[in-house]
N, CA, C and O atoms as a Maestro MAE file, in Angstrom:
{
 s_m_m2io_version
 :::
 2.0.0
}

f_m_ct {
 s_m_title
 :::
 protein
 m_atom[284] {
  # First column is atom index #
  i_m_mmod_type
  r_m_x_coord
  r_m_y_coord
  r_m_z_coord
  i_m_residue_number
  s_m_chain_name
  s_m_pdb_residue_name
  s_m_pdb_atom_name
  i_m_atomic_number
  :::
  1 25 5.940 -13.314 1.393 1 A "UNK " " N  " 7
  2 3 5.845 -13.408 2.824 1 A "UNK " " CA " 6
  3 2 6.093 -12.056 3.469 1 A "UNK " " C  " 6
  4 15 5.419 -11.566 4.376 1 A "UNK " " O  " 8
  5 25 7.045 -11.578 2.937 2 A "UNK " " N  " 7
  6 3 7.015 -9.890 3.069 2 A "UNK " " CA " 6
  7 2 5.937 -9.111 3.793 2 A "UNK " " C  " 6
  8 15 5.706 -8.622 4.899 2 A "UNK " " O  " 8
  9 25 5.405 -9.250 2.610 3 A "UNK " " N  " 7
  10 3 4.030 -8.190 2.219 3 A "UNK " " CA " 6
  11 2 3.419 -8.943 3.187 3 A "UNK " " C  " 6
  12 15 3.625 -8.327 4.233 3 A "UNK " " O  " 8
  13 25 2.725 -10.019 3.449 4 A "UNK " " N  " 7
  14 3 2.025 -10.339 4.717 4 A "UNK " " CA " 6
  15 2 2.265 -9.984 5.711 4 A "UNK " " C  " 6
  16 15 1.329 -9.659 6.442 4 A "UNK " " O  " 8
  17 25 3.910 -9.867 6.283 5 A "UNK " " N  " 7
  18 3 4.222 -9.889 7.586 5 A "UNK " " CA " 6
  19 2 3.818 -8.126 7.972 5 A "UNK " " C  " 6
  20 15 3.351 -7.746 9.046 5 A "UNK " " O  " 8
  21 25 4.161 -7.211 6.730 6 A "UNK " " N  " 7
  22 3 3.852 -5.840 7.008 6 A "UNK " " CA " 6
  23 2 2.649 -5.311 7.200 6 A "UNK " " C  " 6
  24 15 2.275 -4.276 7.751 6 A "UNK " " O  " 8
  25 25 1.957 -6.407 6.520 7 A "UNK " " N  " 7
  26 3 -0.063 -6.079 6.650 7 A "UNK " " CA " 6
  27 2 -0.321 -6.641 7.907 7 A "UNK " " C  " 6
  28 15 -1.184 -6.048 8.555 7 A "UNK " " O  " 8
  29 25 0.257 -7.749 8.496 8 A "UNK " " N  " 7
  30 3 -0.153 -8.127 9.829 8 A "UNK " " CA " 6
  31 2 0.224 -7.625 10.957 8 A "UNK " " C  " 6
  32 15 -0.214 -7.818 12.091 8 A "UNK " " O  " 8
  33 25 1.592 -6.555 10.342 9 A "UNK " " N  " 7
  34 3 2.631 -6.055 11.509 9 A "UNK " " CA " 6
  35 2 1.065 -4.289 11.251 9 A "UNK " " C  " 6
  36 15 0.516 -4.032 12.322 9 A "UNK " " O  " 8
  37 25 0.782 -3.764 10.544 10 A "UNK " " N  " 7
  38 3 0.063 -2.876 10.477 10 A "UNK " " CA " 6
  39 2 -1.405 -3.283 11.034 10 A "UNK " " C  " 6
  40 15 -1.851 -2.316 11.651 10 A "UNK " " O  " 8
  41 25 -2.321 -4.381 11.035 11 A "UNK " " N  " 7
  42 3 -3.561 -3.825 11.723 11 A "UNK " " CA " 6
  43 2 -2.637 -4.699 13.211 11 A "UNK " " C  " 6
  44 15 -3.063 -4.139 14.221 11 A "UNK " " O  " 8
  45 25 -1.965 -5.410 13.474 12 A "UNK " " N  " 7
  46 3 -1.514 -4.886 15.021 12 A "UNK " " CA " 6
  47 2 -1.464 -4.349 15.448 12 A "UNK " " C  " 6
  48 15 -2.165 -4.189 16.447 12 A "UNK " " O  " 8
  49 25 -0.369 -3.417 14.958 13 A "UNK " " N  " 7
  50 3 0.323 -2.067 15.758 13 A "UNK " " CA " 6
  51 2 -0.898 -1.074 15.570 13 A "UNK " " C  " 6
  52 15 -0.972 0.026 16.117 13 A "UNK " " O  " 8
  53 25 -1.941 -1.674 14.634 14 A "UNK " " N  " 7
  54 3 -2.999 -0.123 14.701 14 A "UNK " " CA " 6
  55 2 -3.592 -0.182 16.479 14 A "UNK " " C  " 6
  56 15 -3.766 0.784 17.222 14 A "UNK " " O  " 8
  57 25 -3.752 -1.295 16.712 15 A "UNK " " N  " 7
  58 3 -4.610 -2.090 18.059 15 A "UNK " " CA " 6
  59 2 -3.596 -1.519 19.268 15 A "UNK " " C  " 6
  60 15 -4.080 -1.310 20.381 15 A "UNK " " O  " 8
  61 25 -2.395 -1.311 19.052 16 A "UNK " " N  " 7
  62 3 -1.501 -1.823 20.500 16 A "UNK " " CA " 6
  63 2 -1.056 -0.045 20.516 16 A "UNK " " C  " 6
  64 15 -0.562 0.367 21.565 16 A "UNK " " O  " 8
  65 25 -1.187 0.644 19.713 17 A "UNK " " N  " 7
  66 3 -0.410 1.986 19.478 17 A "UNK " " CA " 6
  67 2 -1.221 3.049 19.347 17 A "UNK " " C  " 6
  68 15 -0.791 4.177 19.109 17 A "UNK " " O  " 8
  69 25 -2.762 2.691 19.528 18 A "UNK " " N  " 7
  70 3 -4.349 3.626 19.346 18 A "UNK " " CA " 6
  71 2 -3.740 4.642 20.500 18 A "UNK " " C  " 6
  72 15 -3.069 4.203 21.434 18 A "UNK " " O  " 8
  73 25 -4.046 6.061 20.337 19 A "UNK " " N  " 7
  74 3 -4.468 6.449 19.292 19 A "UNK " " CA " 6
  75 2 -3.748 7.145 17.782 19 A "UNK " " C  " 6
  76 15 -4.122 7.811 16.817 19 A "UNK " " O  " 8
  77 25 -2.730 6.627 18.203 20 A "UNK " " N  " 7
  78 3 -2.111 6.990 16.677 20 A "UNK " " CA " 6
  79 2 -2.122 6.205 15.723 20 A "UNK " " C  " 6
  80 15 -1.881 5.034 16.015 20 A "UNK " " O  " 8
  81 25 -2.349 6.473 14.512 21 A "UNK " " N  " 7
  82 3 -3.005 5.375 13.273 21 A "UNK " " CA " 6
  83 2 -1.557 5.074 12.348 21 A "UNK " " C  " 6
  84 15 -0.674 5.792 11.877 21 A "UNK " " O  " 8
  85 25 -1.739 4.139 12.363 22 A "UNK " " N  " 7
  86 3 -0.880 3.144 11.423 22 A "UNK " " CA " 6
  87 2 -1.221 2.612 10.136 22 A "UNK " " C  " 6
  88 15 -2.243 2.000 10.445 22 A "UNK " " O  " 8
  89 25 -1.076 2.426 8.930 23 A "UNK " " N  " 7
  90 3 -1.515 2.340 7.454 23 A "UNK " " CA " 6
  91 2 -0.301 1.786 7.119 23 A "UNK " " C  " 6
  92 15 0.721 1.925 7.791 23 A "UNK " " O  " 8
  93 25 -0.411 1.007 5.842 24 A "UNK " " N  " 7
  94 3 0.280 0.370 4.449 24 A "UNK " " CA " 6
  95 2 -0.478 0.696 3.177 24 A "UNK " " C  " 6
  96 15 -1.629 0.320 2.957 24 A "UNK " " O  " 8
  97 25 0.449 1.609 2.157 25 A "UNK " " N  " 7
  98 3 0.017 1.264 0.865 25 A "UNK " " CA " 6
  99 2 0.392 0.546 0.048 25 A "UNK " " C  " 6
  100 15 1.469 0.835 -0.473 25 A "UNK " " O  " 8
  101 25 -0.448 -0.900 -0.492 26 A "UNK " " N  " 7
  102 3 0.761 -1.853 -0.963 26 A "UNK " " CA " 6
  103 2 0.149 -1.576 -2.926 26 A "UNK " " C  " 6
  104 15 -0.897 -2.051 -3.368 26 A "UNK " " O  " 8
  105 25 1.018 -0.828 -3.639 27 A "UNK " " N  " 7
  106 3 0.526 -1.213 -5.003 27 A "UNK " " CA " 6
  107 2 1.251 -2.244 -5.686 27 A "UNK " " C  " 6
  108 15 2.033 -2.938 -5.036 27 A "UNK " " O  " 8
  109 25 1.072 -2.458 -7.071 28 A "UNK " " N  " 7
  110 3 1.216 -3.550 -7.798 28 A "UNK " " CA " 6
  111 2 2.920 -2.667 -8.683 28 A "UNK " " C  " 6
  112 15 3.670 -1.818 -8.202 28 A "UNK " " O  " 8
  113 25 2.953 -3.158 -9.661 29 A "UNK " " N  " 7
  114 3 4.242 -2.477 -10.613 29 A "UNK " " CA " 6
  115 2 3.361 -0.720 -11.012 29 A "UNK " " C  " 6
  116 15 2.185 -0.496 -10.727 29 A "UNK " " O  " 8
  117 25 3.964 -0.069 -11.454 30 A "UNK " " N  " 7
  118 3 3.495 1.358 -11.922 30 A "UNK " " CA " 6
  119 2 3.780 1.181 -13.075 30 A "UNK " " C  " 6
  120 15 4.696 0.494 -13.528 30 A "UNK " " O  " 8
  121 25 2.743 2.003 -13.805 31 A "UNK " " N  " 7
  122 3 2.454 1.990 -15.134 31 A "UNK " " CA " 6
  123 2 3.716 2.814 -15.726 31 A "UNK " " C  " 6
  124 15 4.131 2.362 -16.793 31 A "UNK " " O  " 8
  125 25 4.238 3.681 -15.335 32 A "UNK " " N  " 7
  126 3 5.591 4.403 -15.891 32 A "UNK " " CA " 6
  127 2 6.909 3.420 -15.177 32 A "UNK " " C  " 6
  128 15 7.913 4.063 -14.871 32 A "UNK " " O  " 8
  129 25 6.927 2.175 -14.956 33 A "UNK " " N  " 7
  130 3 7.848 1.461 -15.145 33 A "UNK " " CA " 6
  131 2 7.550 0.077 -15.609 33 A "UNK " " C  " 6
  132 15 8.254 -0.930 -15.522 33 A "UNK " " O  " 8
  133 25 6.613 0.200 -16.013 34 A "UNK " " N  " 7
  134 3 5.903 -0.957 -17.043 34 A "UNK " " CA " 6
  135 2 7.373 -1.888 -17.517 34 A "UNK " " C  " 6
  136 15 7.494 -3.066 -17.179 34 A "UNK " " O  " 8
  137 25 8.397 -1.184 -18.311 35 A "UNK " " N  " 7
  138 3 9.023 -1.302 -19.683 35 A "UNK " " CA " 6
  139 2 9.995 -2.040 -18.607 35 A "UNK " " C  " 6
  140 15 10.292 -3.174 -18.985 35 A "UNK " " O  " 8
  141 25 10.446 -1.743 -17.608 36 A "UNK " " N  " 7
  142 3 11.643 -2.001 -16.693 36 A "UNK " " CA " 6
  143 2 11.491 -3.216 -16.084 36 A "UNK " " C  " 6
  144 15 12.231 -4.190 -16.222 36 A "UNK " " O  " 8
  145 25 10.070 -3.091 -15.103 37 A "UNK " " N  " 7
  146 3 9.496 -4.140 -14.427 37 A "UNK " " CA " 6
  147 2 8.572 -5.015 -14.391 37 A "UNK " " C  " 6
  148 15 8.217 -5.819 -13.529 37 A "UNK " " O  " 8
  149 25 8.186 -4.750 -15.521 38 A "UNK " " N  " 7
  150 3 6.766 -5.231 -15.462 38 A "UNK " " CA " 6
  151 2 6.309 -7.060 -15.709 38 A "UNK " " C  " 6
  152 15 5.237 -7.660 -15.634 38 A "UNK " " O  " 8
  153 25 8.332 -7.676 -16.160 39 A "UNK " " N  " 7
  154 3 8.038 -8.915 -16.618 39 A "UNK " " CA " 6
  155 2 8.150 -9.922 -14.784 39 A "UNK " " C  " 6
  156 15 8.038 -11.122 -14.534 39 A "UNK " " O  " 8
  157 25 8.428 -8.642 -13.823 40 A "UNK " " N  " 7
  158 3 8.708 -9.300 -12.630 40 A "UNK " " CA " 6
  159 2 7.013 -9.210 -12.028 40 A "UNK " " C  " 6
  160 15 6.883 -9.897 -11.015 40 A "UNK " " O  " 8
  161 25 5.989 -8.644 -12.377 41 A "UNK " " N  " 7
  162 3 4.841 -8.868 -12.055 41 A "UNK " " CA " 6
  163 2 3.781 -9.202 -12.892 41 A "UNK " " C  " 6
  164 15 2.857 -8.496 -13.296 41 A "UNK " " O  " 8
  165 25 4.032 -10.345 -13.094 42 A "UNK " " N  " 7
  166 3 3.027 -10.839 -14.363 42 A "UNK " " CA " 6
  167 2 1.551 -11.596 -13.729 42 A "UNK " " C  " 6
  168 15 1.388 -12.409 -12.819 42 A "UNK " " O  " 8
  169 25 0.538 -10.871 -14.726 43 A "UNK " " N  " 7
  170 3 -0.575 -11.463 -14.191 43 A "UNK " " CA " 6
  171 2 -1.058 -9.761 -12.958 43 A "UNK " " C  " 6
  172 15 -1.974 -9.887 -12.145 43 A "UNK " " O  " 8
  173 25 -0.760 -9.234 -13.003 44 A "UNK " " N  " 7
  174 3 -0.849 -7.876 -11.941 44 A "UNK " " CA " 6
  175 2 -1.132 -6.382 -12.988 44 A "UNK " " C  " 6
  176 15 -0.399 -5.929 -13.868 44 A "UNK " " O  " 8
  177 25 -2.263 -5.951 -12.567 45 A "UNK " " N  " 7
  178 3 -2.525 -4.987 -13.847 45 A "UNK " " CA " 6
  179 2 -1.623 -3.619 -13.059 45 A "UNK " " C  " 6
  180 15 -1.634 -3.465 -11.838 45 A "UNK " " O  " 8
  181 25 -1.034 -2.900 -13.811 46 A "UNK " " N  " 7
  182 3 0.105 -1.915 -13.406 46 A "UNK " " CA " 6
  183 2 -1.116 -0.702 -13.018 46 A "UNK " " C  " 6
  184 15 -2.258 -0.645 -13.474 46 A "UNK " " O  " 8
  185 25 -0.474 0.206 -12.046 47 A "UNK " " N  " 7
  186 3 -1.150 1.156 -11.366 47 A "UNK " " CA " 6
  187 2 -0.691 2.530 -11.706 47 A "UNK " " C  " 6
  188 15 0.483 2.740 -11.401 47 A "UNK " " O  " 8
  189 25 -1.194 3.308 -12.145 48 A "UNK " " N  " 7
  190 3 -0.611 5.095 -12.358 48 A "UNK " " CA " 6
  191 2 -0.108 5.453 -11.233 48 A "UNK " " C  " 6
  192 15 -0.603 4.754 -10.349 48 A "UNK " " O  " 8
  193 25 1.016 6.582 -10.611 49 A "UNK " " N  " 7
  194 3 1.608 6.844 -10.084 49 A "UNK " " CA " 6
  195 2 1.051 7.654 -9.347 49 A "UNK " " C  " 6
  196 15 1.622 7.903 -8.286 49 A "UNK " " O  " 8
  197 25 -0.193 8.313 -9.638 50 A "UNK " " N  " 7
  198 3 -0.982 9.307 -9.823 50 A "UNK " " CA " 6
  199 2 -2.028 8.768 -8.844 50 A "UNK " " C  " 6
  200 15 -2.602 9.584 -8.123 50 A "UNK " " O  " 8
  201 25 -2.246 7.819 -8.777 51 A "UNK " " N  " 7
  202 3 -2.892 6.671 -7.991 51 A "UNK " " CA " 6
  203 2 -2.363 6.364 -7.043 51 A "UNK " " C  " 6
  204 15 -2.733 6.762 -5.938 51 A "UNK " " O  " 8
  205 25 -1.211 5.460 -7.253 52 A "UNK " " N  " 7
  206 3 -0.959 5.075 -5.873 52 A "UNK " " CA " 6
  207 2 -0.441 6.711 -4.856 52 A "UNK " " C  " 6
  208 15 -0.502 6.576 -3.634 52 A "UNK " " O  " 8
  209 25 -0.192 7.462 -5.144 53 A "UNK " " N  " 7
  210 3 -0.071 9.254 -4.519 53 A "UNK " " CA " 6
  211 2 -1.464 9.730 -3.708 53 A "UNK " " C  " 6
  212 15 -1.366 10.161 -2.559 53 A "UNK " " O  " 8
  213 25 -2.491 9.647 -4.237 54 A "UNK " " N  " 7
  214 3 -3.910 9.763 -3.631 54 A "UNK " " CA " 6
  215 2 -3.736 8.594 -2.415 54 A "UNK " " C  " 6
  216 15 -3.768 9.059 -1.275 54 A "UNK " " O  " 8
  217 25 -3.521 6.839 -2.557 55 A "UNK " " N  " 7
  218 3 -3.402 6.329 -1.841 55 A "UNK " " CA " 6
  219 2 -2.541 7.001 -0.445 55 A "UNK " " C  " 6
  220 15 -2.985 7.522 0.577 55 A "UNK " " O  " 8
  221 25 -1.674 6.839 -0.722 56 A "UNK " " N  " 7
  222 3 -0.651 7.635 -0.118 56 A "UNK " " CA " 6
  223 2 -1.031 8.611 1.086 56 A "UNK " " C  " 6
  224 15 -0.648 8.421 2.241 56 A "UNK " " O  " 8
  225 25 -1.957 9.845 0.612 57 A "UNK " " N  " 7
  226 3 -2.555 11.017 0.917 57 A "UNK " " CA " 6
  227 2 -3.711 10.576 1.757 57 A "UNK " " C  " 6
  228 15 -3.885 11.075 2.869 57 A "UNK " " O  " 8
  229 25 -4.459 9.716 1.301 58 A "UNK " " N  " 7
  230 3 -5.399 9.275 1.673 58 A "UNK " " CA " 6
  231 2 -4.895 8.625 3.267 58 A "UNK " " C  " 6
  232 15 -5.389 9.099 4.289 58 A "UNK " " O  " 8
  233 25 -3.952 7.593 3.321 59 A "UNK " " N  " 7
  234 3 -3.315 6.980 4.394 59 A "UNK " " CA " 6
  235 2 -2.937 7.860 5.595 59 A "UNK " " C  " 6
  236 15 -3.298 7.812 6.771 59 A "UNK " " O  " 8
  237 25 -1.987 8.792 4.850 60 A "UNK " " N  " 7
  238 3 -1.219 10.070 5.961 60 A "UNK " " CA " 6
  239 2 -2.486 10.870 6.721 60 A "UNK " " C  " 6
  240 15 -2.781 11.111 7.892 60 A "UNK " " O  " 8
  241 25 -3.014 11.119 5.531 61 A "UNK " " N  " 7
  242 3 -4.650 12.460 6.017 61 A "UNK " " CA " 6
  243 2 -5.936 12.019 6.322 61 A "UNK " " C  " 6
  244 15 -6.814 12.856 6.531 61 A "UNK " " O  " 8
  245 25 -6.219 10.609 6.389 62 A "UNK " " N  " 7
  246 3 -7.498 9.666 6.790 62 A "UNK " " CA " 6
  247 2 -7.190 9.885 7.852 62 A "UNK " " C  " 6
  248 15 -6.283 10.465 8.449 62 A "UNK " " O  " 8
  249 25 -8.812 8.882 8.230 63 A "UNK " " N  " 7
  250 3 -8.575 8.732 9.907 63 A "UNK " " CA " 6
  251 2 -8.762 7.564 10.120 63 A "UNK " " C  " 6
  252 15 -8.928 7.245 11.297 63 A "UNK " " O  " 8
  253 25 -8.807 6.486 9.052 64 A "UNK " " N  " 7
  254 3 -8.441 5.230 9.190 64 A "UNK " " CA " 6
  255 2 -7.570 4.614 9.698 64 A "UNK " " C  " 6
  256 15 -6.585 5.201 9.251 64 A "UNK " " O  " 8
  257 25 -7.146 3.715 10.422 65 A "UNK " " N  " 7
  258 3 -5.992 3.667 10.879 65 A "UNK " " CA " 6
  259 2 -5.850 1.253 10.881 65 A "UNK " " C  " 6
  260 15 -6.652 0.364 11.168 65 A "UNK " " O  " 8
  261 25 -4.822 1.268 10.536 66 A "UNK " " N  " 7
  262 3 -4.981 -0.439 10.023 66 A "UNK " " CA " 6
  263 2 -5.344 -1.077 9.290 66 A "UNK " " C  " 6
  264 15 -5.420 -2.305 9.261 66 A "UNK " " O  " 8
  265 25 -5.740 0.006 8.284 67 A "UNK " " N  " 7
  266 3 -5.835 -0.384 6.603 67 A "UNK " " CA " 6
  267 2 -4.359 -0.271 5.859 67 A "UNK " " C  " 6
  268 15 -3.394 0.486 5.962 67 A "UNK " " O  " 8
  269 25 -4.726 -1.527 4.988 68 A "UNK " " N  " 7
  270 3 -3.909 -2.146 3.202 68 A "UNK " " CA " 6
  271 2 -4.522 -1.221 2.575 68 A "UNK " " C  " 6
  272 15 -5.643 -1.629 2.272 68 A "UNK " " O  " 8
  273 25 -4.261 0.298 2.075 69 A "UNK " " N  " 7
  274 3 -4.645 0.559 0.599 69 A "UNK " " CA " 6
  275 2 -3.709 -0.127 -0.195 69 A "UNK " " C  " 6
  276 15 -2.539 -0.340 0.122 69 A "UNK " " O  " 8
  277 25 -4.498 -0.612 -1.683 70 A "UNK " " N  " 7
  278 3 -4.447 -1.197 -2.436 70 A "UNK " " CA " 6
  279 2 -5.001 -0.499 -4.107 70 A "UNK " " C  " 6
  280 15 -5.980 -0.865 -4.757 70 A "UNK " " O  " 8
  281 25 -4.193 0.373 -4.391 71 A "UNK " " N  " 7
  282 3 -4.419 1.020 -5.193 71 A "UNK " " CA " 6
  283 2 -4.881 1.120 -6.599 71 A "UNK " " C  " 6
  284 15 -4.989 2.222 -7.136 71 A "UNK " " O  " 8
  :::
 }
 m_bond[283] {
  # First column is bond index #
  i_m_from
  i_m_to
  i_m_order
  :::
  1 1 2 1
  2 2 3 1
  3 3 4 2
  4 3 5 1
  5 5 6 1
  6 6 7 1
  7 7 8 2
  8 7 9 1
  9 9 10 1
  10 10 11 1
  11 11 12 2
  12 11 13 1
  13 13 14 1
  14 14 15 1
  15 15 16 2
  16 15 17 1
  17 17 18 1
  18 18 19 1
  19 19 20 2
  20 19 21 1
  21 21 22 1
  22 22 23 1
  23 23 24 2
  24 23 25 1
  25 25 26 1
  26 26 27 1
  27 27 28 2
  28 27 29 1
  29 29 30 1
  30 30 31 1
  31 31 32 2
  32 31 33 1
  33 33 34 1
  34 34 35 1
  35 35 36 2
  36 35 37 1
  37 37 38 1
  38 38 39 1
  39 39 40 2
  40 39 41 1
  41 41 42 1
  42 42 43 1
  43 43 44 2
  44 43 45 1
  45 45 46 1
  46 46 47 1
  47 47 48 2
  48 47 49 1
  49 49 50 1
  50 50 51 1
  51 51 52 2
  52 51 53 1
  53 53 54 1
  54 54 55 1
  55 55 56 2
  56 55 57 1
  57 57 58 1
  58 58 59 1
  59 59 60 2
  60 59 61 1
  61 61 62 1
  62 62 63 1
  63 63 64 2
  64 63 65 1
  65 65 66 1
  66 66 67 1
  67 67 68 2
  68 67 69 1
  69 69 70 1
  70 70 71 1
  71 71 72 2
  72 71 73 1
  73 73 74 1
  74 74 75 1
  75 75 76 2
  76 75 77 1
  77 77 78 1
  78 78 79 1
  79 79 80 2
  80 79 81 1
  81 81 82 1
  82 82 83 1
  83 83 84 2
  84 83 85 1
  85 85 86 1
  86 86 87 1
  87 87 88 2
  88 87 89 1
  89 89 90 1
  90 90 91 1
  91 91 92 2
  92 91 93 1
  93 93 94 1
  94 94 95 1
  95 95 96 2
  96 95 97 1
  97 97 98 1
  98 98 99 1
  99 99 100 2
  100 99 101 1
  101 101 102 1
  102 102 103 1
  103 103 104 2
  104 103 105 1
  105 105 106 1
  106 106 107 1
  107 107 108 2
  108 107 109 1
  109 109 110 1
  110 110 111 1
  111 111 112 2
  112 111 113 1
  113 113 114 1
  114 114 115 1
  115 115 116 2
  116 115 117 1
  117 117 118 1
  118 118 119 1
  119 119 120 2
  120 119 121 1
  121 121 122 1
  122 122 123 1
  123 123 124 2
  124 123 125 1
  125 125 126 1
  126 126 127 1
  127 127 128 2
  128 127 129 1
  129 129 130 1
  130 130 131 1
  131 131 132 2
  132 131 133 1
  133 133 134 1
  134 134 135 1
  135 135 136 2
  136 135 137 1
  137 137 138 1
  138 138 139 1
  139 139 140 2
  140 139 141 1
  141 141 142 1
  142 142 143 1
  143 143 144 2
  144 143 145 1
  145 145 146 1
  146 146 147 1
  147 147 148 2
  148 147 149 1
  149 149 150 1
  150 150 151 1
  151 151 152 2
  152 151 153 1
  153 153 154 1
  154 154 155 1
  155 155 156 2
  156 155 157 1
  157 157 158 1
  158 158 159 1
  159 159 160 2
  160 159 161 1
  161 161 162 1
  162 162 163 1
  163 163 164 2
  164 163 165 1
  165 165 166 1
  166 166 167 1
  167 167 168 2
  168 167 169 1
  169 169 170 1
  170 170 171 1
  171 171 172 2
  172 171 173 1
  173 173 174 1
  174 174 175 1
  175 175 176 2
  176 175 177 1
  177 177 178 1
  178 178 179 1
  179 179 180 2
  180 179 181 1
  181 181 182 1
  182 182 183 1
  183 183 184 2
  184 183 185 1
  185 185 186 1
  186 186 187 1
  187 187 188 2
  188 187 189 1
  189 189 190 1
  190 190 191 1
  191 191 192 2
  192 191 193 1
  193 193 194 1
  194 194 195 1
  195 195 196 2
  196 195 197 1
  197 197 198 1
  198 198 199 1
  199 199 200 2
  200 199 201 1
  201 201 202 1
  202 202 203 1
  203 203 204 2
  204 203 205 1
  205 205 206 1
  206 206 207 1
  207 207 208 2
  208 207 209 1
  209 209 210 1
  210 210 211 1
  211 211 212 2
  212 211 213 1
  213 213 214 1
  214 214 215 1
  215 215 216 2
  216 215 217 1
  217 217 218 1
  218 218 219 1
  219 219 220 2
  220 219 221 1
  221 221 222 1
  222 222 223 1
  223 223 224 2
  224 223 225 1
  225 225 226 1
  226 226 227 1
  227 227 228 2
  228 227 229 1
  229 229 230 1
  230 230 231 1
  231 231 232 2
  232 231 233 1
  233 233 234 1
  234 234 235 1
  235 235 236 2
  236 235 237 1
  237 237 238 1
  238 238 239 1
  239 239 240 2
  240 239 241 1
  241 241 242 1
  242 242 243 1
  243 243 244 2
  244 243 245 1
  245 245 246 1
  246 246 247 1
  247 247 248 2
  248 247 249 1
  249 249 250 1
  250 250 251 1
  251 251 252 2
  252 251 253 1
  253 253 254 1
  254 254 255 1
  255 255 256 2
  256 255 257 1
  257 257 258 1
  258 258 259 1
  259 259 260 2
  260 259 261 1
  261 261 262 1
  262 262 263 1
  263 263 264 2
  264 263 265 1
  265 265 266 1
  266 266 267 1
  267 267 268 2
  268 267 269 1
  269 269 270 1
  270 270 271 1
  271 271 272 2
  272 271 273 1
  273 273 274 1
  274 274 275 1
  275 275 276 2
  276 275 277 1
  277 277 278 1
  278 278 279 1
  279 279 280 2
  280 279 281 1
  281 281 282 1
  282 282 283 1
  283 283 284 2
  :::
 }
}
């Protein structure tokens, strides 16, 4: 319920707060904590770190604004 409320609280605030852009990057477990976490996301293919970072970059330095990257 979390994760919904922050994706719905983000393309809102993209609408009510124009012109400054608002983003979420939501990834899955990371592949370099596989060993730690990975039995808490089962069924979820793990993401490089390396990846969700471009996401990241992509969010801050786009000009998208009220997008879920999803890495």
């Amino acid at each position: 319920m979390a994760n919904g409320a922050v994706e719905s609280f983000v393309r809102a605030a993209a609408v009510e707060i124009a012109p400054r852009r608002v983003n979420a990057v939501s990834p899955t477990v990371f592949t370099e904590s596989l060993a730690d976490y990975g039995d808490f996301f089962p069924g979820m293919p793990p993401v490089d770190l390396a990846v969700v970072a471009r996401s990241y970059v992509r969010s801050v330095e786009g000009a998208q604004t009220g997008q879920i990257f999803i890495p």
